[in-house]
C-alpha positions as CSV (number, residue, x, y, z in Angstrom):
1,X,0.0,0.0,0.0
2,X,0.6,3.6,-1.0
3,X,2.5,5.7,2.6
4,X,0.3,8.5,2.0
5,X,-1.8,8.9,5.5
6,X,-5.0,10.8,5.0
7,X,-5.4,13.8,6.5
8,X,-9.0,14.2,8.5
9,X,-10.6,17.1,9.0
10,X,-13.9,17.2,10.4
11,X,-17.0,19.4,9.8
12,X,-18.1,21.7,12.6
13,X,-21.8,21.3,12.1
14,X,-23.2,18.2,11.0
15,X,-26.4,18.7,8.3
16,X,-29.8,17.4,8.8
17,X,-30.3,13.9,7.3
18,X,-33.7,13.5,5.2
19,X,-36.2,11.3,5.7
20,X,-36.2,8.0,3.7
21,X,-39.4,8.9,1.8
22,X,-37.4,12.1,0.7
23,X,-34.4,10.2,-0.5
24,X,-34.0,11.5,-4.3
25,X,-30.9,10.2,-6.6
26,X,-27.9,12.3,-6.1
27,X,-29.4,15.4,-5.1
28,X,-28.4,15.3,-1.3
29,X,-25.2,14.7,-0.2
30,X,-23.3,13.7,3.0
31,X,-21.0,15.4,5.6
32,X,-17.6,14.8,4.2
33,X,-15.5,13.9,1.0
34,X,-12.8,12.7,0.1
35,X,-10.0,14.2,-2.4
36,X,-6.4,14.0,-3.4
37,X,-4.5,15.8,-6.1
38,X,-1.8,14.8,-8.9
39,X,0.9,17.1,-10.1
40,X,3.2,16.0,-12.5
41,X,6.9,15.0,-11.3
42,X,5.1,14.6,-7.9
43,X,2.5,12.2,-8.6
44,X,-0.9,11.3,-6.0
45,X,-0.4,13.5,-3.3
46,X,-2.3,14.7,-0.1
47,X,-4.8,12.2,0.2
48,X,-7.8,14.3,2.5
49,X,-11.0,13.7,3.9
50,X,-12.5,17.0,4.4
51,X,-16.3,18.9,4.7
52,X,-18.2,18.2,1.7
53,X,-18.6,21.5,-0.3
54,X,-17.4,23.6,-3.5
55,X,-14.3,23.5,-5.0
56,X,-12.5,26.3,-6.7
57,X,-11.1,25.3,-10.5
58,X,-9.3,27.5,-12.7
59,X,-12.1,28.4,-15.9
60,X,-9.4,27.3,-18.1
61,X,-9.2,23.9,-16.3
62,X,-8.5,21.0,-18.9
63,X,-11.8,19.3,-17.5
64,X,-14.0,21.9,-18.8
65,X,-12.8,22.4,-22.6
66,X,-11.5,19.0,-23.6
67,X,-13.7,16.0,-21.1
68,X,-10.6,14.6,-19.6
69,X,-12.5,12.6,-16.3
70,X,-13.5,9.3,-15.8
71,X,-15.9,8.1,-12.6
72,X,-17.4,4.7,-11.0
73,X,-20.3,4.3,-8.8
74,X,-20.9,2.2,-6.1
75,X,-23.3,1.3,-3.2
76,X,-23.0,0.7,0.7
77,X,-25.5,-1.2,2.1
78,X,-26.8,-1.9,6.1
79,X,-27.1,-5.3,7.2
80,X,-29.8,-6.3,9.3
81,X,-27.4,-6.8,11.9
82,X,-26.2,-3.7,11.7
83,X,-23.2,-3.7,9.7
84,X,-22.2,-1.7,6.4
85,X,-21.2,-3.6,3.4
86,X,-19.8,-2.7,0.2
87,X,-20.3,-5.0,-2.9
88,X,-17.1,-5.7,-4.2
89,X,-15.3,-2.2,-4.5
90,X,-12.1,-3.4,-5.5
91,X,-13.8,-4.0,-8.7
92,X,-14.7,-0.5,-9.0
93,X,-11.2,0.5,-8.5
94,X,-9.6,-1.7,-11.1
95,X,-12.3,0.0,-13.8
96,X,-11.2,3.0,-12.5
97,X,-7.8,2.9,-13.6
98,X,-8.6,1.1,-17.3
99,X,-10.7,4.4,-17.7
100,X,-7.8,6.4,-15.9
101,X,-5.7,4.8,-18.9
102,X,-8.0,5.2,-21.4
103,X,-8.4,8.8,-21.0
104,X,-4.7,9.2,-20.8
105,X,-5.2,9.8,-16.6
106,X,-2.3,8.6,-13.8
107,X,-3.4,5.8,-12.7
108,X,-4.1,5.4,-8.8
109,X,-3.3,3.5,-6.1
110,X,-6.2,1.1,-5.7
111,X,-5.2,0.1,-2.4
112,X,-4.9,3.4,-1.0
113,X,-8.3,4.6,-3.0
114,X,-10.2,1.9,-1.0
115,X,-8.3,2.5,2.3
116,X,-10.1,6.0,1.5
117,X,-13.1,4.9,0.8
118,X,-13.9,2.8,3.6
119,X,-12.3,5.7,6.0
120,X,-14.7,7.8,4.1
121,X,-18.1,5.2,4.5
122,X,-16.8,4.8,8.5
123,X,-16.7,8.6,8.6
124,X,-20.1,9.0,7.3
125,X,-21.5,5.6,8.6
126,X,-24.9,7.5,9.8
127,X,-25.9,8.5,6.4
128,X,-26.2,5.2,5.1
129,X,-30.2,4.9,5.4
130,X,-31.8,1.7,7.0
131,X,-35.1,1.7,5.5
132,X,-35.8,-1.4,2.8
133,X,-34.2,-1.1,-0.4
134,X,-32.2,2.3,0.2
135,X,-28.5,2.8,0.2
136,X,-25.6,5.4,-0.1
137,X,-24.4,5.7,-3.7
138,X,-20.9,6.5,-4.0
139,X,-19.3,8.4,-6.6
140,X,-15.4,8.2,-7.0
141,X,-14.3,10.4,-9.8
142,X,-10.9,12.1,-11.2
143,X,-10.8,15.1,-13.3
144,X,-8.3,17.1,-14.9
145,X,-7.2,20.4,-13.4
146,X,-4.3,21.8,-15.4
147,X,-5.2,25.5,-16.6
148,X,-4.4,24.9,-20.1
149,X,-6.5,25.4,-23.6
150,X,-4.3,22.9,-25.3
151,X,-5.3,19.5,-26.7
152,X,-2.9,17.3,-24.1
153,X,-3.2,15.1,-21.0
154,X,-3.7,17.3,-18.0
155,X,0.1,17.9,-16.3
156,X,-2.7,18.0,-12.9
157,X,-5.9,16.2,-11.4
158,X,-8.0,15.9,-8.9
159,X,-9.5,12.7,-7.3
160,X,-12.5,12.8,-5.6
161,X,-15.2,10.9,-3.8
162,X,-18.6,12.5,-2.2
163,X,-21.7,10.1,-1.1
164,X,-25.1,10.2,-1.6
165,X,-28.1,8.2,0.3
166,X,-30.4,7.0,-2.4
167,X,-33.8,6.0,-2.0
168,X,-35.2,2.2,-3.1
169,X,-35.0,2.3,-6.9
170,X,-38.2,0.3,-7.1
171,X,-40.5,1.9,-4.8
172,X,-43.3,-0.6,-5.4
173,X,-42.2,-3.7,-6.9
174,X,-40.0,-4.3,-9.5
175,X,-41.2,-2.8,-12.8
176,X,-40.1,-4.1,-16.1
177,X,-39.2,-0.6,-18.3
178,X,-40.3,0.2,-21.9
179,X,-37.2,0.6,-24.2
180,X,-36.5,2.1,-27.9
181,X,-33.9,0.5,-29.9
182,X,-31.9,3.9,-31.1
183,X,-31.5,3.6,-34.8
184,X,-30.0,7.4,-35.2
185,X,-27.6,7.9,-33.1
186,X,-24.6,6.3,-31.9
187,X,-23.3,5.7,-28.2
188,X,-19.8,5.0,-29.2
189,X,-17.7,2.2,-31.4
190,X,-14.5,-0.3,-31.1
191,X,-11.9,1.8,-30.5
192,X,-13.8,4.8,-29.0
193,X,-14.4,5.4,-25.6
194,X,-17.2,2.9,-24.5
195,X,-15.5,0.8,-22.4
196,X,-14.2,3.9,-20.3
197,X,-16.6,5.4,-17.7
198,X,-16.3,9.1,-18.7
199,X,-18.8,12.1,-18.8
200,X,-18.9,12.7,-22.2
201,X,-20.5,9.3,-23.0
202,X,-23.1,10.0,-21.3
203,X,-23.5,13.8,-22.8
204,X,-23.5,11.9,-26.2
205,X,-26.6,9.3,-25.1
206,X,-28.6,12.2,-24.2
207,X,-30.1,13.2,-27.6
208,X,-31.4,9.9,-27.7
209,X,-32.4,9.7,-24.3
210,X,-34.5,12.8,-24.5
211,X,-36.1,11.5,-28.0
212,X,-37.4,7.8,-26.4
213,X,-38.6,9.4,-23.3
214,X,-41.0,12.0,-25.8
215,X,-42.1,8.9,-27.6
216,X,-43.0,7.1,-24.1
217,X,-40.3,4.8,-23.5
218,X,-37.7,5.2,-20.4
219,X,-34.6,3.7,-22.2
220,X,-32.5,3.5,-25.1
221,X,-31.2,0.2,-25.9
222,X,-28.1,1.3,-28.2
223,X,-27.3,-0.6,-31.4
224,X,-23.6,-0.9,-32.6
225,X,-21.9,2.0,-34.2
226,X,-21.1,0.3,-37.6
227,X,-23.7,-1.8,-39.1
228,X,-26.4,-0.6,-36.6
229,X,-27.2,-4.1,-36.3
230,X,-25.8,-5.7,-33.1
231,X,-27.1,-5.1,-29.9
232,X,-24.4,-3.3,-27.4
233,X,-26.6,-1.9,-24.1
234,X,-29.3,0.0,-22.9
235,X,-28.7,3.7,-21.4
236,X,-26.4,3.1,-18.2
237,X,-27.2,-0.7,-17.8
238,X,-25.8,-4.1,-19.7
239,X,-28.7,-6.1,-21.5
240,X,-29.3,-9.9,-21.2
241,X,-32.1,-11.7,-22.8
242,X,-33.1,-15.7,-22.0
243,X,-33.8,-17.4,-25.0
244,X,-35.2,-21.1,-25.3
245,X,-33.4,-21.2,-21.9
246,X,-30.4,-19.8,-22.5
247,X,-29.4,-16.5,-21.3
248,X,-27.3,-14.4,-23.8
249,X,-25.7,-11.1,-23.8
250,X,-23.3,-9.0,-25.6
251,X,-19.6,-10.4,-25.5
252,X,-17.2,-7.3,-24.4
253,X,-16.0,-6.1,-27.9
254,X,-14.3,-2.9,-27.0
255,X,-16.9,-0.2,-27.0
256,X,-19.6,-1.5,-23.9
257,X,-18.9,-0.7,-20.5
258,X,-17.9,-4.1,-18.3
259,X,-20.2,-3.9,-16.1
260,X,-19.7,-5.5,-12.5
261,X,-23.1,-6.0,-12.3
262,X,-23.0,-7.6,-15.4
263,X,-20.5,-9.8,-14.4
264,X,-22.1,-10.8,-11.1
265,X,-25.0,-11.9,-13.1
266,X,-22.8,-14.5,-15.0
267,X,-21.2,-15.7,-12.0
268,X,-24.7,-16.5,-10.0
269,X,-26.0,-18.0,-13.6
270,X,-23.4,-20.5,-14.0
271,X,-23.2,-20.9,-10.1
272,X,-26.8,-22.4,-11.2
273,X,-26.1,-24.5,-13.9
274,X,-28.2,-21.9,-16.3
275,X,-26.8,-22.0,-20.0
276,X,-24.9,-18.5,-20.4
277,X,-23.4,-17.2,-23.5
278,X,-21.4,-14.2,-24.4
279,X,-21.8,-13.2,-28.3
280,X,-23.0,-11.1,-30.7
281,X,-26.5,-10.5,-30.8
282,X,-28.5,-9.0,-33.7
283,X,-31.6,-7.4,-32.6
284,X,-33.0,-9.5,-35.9
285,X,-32.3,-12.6,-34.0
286,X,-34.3,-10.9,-30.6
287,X,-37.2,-10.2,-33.0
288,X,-37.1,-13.8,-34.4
289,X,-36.8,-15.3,-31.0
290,X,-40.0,-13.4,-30.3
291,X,-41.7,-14.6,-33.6
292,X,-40.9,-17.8,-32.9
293,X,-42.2,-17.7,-29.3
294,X,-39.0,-18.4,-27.4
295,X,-37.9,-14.8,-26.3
296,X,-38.6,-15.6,-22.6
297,X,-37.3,-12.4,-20.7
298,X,-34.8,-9.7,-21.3
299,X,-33.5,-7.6,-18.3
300,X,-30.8,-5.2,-17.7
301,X,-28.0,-4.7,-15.2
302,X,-26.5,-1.8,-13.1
303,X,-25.4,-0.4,-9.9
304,X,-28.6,1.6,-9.6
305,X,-31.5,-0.8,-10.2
306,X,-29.5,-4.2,-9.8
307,X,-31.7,-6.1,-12.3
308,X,-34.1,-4.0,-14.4
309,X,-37.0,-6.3,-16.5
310,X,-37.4,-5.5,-19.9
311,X,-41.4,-5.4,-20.6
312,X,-41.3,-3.6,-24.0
313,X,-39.2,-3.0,-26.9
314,X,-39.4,-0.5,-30.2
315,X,-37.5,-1.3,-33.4
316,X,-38.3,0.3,-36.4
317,X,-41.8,1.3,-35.4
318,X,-42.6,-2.3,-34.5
319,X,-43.4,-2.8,-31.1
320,X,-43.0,-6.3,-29.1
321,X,-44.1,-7.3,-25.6
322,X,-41.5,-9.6,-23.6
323,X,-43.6,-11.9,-20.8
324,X,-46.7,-10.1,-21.2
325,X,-45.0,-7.0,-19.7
326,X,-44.6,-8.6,-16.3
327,X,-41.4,-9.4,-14.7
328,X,-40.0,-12.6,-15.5
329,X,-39.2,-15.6,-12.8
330,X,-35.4,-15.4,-13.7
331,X,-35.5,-11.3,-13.8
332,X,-37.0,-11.4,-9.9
333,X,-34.6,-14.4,-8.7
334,X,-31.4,-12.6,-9.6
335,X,-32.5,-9.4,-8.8
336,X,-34.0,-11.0,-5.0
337,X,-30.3,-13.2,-4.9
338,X,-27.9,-10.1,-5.8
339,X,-29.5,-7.9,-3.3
340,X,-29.8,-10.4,-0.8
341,X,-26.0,-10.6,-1.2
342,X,-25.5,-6.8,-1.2
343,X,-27.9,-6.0,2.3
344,X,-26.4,-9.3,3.8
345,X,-29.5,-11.3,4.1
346,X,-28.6,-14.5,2.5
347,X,-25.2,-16.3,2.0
348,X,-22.7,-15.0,0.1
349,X,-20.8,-17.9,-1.6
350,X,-18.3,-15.5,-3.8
351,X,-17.0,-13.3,-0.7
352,X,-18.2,-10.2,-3.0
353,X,-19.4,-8.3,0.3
354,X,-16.9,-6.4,2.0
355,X,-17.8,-4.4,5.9
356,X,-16.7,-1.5,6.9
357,X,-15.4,-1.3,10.4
C-alpha cells in the first residue's frame, strides 16, 4: 500500500439527514469527501478527507474544454445486523484505472483509493439509510485540473469521492421498463471510448435519451456504431435476454462498459447451472426469437436498479411485448439473490461483500 496517510478534517456542524421517503438520486449529499490531487513529477499526493462543499477550478481547467474525467459508482449497504457492506469495491477500483488509462489519466493506487473509501463510509456511517431497499451511492471520480487550452493530457488532477443516500430504486415492486432500440444515433464504437466510464459518453446518449422518453419509453437500448445491427446496451445498464433457456448477452467487444453487475450476473448464472453465453447479438435474431415464441425475458443490469425487466421494446416502429410485460421468474430471482448478497440477508458464496469497520 501507498504511505500516503489521509489527512482528516472534520466538519463543525453536522447537516440534517432526510427522511427515507425524501431520498431522491444524487441530489443530497453527506457530511464529508474525500479528495487528493496529482501534479506531475510529484504524482498522487495529499490524500484528504475534508467537509463536503465547492471546489475552486481555474475556468481554463482541462476538464471543462477538452472532457478529460472518468468516474465509478458504487453502493453501501446496512445489514440487518447492523453492519455496512460494500459490494465488491475493489472491482470498482480496477475499472477506475482502465478508464484512468483510457483517457490518458495517472493511474491510482487502488489500495490506497479503498483504504479511502472505507475511511470515508466509516466517517459517514450514519448517512447510510436503514429503510428497505435504500443505500448510499458512491461516486469516486478524477478530473483534470491543469489550466491549459491545449489538446494534451492534464500535467494536474484531482480525485475525488462525495456520497449520496439514495432511496429504493423500485418503490413498489419491481417494474419491467419500456425501451426504444436507437437507430439514429450512436453511443460509441470499437476503439472509441465505451468501455471507459467518462462524462462525455453519457452527454452523447442524451439526444437519444430525450427522443425515447418524448415517444414514451424510459430507455434506449443502443445498437452498434457500424452496421447498426448488433445489440451493445441500454442507457447506463448491460442487456441480457433468455432465449429457449439460455441467457445471452453481448460479448465485451471494445466499446460497452464491463459492467460488474453484469459480471455478477454470469457468476450466479453458472453458479446455477443456467446456460450463459457471451456473443453477438443482432436485434434481428431478438425479434425472431420473439416470432418464434422463445424470447422468454430480457432484463438489464446496473449499480442503480440491480436487475431492471425488460417489458417492451421498439424497433423500427414495430413494437413487441417480452412476458406479457410482467417481470419474468429469472429477472426477480437474480435481482431477490444479488440484493440479498448486497444487504447481507442471505449467503454469500463468492466473498463479493466487503464491511466496513
Amino acid at each position: 500500500m501507498s504511505e500516503h496517510t489521509i489527512k482528516v478534517s472534520l466538519c463543525s456542524t453536522k447537516k440534517q439527514k432526510p427522511n427515507a421517503d425524501q431520498l431522491q438520486f444524487g441530489k443530497i449529499f453527506t457530511d464529508h469527501m474525500f479528495m487528493m490531487d496529482y501534479t506531475e513529477g510529484v504524482g498522487w499526493h495529499d490524500p484528504q478527507i475534508l467537509p463536503y462543499g465547492p471546489i475552486s477550478l481555474d475556468p481554463s481547467c482541462v476538464v471543462f474544454h477538452y472532457g478529460q474525467t472518468v468516474f465509478e459508482g458504487l453502493k453501501a449497504y446496512v445489514a440487518k445486523d447492523g453492519k455496512v457492506l460494500l459490494f465488491r469495491p475493489e472491482k470498482n477500483m480496477e475499472r477506475l484505472n482502465r478508464s484512468n488509462d483510457r483517457l490518458v489519466i495517472p493511474q491510482i493506487d487502488e489500495e490506497l483509493a479503498l483504504t479511502a473509501l472505507k475511511q470515508l463510509v466509516a466517517l459517514d456511517k450514519d448517512w447510510v439509510p436503514t429503510a428497505e431497499g435504500t443505500s448510499l451511492y458512491i461516486r469516486p471520480f478524477v478530473i483534470a485540473t491543469q489550466p491549459y487550452l491545449g489538446v494534451a493530457p492534464s500535467t494536474k488532477y484531482k480525485f475525488m469521492i462525495i456520497m449520496s443516500p439514495v432511496g429504493a430504486y423500485y418503490k413498489e415492486g419491481l417494474n419491467p421498463v419500456k425501451i426504444l432500440v436507437e437507430n439514429e444515433y450512436v453511443r460509441t464504437v470499437k476503439g472509441g471510448t465505451g468501455t471507459a466510464k467518462t462524462g462525455g459518453n453519457y452527454a452523447a446518449s442524451l439526444k437519444a435519451q430525450e427522443k425515447s422518453e418524448n415517444k414514451g419509453y424510459s430507455q434506449v437500448l443502443w445498437l452498434d456504431g457500424k452496421e447498426h445491427k448488433y445489440i451493445e446496451e441500454v442507457g447506463s445498464m448491460n442487456i441480457f435476454f433468455k432465449v429457449n433457456g439460455t441467457v445471452i448477452t453481448p460479448e465485451l467487444n471494445g466499446s460497452i462498459l464491463a459492467g460488474i453487475t453484469r459480471d455478477s450476473i454470469i457468476q450466479l448464472l453458472k453458479h446455477w447451472n443456467v446456460p450463459v453465453e457471451e456473443r453477438r447479438i443482432s436485434i434481428e435474431e431478438i425479434y425472431q426469437a420473439h416470432a418464434d415464441g422463445v424470447l422468454e425475458e430480457a432484463f438489464g443490469t446496473g449499480t442503480a436498479a440491480v436487475i431492471s425487466p425488460v417489458g417492451q421494446l421498439l424497433w423500427n416502429n414495430e413494437s413487441i411485448t417480452l412476458n406479457n410485460g410482467e417481470t419474468g421468474p429469472l429477472s426477480k430471482k437474480l435481482y431477490d439473490t444479488l440484493t440479498g448478497i448486497q444487504y447481507g440477508k442471505i449467503e454469500d458464496p463468492f466473498g463479493w461483500t466487503v464491511e466496513v469497520k
